[in-house]
C-alpha positions in Angstrom: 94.9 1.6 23.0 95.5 -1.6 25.2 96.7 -1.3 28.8 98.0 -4.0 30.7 96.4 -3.7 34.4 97.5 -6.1 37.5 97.8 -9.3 36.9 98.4 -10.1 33.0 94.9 -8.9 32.1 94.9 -6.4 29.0 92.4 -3.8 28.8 91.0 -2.0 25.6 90.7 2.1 26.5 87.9 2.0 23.8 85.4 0.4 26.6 86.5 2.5 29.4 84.1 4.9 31.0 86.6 6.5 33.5 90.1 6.2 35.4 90.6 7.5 38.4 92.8 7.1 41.7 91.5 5.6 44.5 92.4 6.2 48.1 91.9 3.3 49.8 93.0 2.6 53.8 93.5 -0.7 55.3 94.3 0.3 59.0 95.2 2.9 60.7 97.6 5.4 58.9 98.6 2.7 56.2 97.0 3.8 52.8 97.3 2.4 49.4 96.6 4.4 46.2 94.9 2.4 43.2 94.1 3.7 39.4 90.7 2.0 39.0 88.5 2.0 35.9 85.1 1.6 34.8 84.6 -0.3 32.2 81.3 0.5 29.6 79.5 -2.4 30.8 80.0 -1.1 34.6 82.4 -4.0 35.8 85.4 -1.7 37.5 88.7 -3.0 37.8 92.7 -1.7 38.9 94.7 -0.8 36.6 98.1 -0.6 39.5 98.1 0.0 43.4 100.7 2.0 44.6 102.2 3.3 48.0 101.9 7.2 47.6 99.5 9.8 45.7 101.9 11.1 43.5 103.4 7.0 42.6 99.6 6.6 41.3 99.3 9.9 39.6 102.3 9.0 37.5 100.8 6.3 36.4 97.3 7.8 35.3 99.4 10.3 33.5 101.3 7.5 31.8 97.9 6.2 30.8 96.8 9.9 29.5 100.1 11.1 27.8 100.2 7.5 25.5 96.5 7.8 24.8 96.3 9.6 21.7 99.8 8.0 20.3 97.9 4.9 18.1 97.0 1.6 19.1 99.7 0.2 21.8 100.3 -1.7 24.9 101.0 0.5 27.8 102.7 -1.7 30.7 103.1 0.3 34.0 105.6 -0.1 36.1 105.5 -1.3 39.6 105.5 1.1 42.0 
C-alpha cells in the first residue's frame, strides 16, 4: 500500500517499520500531534501533523483500516 505523507511525497507501507503519534510541544501549552514513521532503513518521516490527539488518531486508523484492502494510495486529510 502507498500512502501519501506531507508534502507530495508517497510512501510504500512495505518498508515501514512502525507508525506512531507523536506529541510534540512548541511552547507553552500549544501542542501539535504528528503520525511519524520509521522507515526499514531507519530514516523516520510524518506522515500528517494535526491539532489534537484524537485528529491524529484518526488518521493512523485511516492508515490501519485501508491496510489490508490491496495495493492503493491513501491520501489523508488535513486536519
Amino acid at each position: 500500500m502507498l500512502i501519501q505523507v506531507e508534502g507530495k511525497t508517497i510512501v510504500n507501507m512495505q518498508y515501514i517499520r512502525s507508525i506512531w503519534i507523536y506529541e510534540h510541544q512548541y511552547k507553552e501549552g500549544e501542542k501539535k500531534y504528528l503520525v511519524k514513521y520509521e522507515m526499514t532503513e531507519e530514516t523516520e518521516g510524518t506522515v500528517k501533523t494535526c491539532k489534537t490527539r484524537e485528529e491524529a488518531e484518526n488518521v493512523l486508523e485511516q492508515i490501519l483500516n485501508q491496510y489490508d484492502r490491496g495495493q492503493r494510495v491513501v491520501k489523508i486529510s488535513n486536519c
